[in-house]
Short mmCIF file of the C-alpha atoms (twelve columns), coordinates in Angstrom:
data_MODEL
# 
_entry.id   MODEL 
# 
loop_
_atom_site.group_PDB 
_atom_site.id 
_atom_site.type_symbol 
_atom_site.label_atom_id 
_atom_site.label_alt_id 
_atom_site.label_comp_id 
_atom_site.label_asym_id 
_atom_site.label_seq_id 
_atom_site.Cartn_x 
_atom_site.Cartn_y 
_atom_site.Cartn_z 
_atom_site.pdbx_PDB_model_num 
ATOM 1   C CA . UNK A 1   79.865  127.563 149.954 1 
ATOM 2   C CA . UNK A 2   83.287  129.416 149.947 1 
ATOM 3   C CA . UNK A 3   85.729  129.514 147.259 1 
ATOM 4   C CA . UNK A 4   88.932  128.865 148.190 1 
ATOM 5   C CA . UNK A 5   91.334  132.014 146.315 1 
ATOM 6   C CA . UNK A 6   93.245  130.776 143.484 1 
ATOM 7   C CA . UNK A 7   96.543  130.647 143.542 1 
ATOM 8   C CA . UNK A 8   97.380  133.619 141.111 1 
ATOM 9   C CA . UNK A 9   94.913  135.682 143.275 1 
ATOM 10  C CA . UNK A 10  96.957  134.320 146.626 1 
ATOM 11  C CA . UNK A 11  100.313 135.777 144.822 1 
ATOM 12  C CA . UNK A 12  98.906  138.579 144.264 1 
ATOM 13  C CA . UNK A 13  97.482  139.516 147.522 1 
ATOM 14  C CA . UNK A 14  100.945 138.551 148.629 1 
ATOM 15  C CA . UNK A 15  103.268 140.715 146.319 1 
ATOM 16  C CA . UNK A 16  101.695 143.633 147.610 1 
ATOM 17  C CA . UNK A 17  102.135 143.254 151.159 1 
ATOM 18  C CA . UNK A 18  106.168 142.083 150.022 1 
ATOM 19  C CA . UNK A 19  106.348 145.075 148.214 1 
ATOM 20  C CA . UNK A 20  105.318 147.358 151.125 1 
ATOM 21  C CA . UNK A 21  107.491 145.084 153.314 1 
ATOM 22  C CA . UNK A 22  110.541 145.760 151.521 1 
ATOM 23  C CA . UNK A 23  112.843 148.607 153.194 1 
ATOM 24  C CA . UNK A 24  116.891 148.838 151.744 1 
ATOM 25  C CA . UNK A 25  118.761 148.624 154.787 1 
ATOM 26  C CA . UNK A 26  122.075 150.620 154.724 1 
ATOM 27  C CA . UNK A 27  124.956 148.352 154.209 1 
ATOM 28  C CA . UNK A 28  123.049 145.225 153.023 1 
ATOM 29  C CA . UNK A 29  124.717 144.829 149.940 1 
ATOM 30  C CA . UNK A 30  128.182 144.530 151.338 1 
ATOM 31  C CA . UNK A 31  126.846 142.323 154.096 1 
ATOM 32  C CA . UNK A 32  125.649 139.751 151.332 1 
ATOM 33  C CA . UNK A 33  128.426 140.040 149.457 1 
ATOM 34  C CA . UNK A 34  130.267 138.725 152.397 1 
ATOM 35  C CA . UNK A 35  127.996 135.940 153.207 1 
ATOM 36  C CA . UNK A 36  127.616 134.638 149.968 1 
ATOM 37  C CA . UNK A 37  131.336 134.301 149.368 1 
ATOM 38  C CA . UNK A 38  132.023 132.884 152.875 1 
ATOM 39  C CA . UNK A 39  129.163 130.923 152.848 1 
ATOM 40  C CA . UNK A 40  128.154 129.469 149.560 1 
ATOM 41  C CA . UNK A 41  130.998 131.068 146.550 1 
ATOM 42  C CA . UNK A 42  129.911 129.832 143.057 1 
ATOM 43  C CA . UNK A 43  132.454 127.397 141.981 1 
ATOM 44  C CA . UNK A 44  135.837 127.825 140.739 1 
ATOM 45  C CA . UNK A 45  135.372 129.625 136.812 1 
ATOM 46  C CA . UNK A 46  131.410 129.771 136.761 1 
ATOM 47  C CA . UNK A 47  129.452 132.162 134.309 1 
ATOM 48  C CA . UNK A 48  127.542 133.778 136.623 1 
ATOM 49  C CA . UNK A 49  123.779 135.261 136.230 1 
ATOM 50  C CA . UNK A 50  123.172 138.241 138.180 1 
ATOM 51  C CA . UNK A 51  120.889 141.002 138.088 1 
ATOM 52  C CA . UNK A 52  120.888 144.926 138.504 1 
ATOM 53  C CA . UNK A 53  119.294 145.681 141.766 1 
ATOM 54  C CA . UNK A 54  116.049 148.194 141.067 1 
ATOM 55  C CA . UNK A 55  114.184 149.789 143.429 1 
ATOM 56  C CA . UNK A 56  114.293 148.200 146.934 1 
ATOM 57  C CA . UNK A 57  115.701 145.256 146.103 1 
ATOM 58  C CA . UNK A 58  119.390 144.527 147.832 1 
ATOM 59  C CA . UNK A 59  122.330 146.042 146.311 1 
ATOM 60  C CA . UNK A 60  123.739 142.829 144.168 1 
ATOM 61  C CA . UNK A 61  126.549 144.858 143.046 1 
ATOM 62  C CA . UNK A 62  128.957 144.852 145.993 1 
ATOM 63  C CA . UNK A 63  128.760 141.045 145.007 1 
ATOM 64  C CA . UNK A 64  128.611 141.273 141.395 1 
ATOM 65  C CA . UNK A 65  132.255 143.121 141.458 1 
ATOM 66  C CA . UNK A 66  133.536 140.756 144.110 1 
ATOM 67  C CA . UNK A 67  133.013 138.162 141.963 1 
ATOM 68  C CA . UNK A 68  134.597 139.726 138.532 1 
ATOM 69  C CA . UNK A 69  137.623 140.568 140.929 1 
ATOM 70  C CA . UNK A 70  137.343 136.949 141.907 1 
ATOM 71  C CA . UNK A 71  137.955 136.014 137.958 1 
ATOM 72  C CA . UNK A 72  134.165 134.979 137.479 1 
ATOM 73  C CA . UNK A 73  132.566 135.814 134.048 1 
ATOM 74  C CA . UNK A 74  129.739 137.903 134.887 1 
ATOM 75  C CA . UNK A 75  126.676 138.199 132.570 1 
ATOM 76  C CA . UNK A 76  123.079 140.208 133.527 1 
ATOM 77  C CA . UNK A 77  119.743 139.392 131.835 1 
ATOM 78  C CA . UNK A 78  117.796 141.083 129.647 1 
ATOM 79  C CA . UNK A 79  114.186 141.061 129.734 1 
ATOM 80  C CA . UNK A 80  112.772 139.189 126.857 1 
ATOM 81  C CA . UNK A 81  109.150 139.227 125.684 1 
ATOM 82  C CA . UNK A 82  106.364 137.874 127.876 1 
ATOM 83  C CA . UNK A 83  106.064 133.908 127.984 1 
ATOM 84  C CA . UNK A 84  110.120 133.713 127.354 1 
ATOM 85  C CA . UNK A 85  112.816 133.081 129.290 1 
ATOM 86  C CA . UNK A 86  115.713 135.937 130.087 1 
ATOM 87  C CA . UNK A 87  118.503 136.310 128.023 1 
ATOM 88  C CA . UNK A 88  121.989 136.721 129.774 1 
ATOM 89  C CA . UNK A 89  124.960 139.273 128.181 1 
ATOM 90  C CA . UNK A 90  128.676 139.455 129.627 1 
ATOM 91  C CA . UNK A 91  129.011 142.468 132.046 1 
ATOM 92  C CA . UNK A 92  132.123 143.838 133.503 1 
ATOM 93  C CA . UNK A 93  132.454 147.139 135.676 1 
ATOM 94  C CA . UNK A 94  132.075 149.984 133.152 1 
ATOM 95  C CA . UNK A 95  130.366 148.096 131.169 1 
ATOM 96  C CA . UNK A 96  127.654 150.349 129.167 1 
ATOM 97  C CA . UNK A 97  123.847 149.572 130.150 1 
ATOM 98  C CA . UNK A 98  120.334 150.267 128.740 1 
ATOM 99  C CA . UNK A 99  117.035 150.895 130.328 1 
ATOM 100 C CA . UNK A 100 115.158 147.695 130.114 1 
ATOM 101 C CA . UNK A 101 111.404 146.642 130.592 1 
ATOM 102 C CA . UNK A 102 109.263 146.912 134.217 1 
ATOM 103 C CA . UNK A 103 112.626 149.045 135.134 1 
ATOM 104 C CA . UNK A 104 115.282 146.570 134.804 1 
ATOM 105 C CA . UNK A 105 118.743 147.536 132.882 1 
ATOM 106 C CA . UNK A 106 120.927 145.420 131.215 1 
ATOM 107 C CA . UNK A 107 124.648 145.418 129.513 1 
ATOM 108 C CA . UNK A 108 123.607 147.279 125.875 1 
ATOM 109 C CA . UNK A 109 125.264 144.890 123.791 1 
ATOM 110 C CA . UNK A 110 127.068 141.359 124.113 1 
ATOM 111 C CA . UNK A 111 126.097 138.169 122.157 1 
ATOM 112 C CA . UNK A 112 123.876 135.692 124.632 1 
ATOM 113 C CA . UNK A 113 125.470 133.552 127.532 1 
ATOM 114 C CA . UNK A 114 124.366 130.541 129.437 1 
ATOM 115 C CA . UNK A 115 124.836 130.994 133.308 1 
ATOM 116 C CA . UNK A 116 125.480 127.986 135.204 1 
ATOM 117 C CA . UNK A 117 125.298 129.773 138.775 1 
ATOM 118 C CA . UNK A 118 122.698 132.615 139.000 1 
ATOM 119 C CA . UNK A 119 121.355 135.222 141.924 1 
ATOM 120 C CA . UNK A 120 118.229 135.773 141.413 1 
ATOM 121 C CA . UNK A 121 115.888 138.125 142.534 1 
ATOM 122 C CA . UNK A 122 112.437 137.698 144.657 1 
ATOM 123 C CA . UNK A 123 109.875 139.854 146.577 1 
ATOM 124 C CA . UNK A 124 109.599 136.633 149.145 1 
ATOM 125 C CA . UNK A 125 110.883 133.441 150.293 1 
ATOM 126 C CA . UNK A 126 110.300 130.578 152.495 1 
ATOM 127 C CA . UNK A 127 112.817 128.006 153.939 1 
ATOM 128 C CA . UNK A 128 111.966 125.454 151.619 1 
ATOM 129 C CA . UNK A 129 113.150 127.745 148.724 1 
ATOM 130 C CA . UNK A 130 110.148 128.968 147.099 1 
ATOM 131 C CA . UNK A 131 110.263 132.183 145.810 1 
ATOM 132 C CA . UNK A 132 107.475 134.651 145.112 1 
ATOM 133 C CA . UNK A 133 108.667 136.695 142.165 1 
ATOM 134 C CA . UNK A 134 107.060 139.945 140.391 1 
ATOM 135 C CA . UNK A 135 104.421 137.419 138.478 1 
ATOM 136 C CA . UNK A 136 105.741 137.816 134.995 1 
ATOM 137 C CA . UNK A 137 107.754 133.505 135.128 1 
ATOM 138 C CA . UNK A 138 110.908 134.990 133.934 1 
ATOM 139 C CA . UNK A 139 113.158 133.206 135.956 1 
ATOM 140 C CA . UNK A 140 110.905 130.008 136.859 1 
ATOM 141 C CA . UNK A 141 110.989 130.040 132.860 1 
ATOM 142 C CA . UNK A 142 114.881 130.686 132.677 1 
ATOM 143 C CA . UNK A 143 115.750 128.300 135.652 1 
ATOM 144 C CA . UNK A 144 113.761 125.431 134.036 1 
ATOM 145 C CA . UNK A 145 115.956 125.582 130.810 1 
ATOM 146 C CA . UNK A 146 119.253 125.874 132.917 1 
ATOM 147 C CA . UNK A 147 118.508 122.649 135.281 1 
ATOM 148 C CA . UNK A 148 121.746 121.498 135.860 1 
ATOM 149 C CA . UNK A 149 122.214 125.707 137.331 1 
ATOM 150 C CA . UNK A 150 122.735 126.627 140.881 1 
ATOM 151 C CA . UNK A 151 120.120 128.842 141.613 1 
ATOM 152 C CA . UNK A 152 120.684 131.208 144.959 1 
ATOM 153 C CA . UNK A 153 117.975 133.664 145.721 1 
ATOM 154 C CA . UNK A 154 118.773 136.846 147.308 1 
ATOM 155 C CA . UNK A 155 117.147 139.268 149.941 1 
ATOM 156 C CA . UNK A 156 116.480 140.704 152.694 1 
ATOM 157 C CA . UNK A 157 116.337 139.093 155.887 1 
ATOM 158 C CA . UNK A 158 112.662 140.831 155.990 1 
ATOM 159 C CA . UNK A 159 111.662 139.200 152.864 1 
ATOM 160 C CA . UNK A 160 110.871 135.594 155.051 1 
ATOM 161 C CA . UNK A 161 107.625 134.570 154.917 1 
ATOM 162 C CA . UNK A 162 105.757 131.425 156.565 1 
ATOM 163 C CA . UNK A 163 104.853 129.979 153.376 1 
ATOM 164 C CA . UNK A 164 105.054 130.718 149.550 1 
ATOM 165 C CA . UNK A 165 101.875 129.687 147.575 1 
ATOM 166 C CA . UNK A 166 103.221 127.759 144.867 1 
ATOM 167 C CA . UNK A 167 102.513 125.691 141.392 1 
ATOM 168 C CA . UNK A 168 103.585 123.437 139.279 1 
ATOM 169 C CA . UNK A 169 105.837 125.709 137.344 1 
ATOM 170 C CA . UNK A 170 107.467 127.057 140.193 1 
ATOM 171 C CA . UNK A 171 110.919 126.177 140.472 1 
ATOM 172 C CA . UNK A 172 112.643 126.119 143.821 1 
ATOM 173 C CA . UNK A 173 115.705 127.679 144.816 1 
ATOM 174 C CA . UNK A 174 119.053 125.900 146.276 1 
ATOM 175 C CA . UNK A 175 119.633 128.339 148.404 1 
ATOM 176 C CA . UNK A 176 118.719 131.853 150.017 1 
ATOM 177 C CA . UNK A 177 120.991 134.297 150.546 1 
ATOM 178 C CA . UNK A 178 120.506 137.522 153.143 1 
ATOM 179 C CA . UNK A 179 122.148 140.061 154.781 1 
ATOM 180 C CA . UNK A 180 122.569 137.405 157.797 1 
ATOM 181 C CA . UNK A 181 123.440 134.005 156.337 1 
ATOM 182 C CA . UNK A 182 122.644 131.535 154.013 1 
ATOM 183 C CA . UNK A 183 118.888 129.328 154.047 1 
ATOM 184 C CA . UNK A 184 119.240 125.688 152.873 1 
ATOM 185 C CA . UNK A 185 116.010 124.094 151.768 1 
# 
């Protein structure tokens, strides 16, 4: 009788063929920039929680310094130990950052913040606003201890996928945000 892959397994096979997937297109940052603030801007005076793009991922600083200019407080995680969730400090432009975990950088210093509206990164995405994520929770984690958050994925356009295997600790996403528009679940 056939087993039927278990969902870790099923994520996994599925990050790596997201991974491979994943190309920066020139100008993508800019372009979401523009469609997030024409098409779903964080509300008037939100802390926001974004990240620093690494690797492929889009460029979420175009956006990030749209929004300071905007008069948004800004903060970026940092990456806390395994089974915790992230920990957000203020940025501003110039502000000075450190080399984090898997990658990841982060402002060096600032006392913790709560977002209430946060971009957050993914490897895929599906219209009913699961995300796959690099496996470690982080955000699922971080999103269920900020529920009353507006969570907005971001991507590429590329990053689609039919379905996302998920669980019972995976939290959805309000929204999904590419170079091209804005996904709704």
């Amino acid at each position: 009788m056939p087993t039927t892959p278990s969902l870790e397994s099923r994520k996994a096979d599925l990050r790596a063929v997201a991974f491979a997937a994943r190309i920066a297109a020139p100008g993508a940052g800019e372009a979401l920039r523009e469609v997030i603030l024409r098409e779903a801007p964080p509300m008037a005076g939100a802390l926001i929680g974004g990240f620093w793009p690494m690797g492929e991922e889009i460029d979420t600083r175009p956006l990030l310094e749209a929004l300071h200019a905007r008069g948004h407080r800004i903060a970026l995680p940092v990456t806390t130990p395994r089974g915790q969730p992230l920990v957000f400090r203020p940025w501003t432009p110039g502000t000075a950052m450190a080399a984090g975990v898997f990658g990841t950088q982060h402002p060096a210093e600032g006392e913790p913040v709560l977002p209430e509206w946060l971009i957050v990164p993914l490897l895929a995405f599906d219209r009913r606003g699961a995300r796959l994520g690099y496996g470690g929770g982080y955000y699922d984690r971080t999103l269920a201890q900020l529920p009353h958050a507006t969570a907005i994925g971001v991507a590429y356009a590329a990053q689609e996928i039919s379905e996302v295997p998920t669980g019972p600790h995976d939290v959805p996403l309000h929204a999904i945000a590419t170079e091209y528009g804005v996904i709704r679940p």
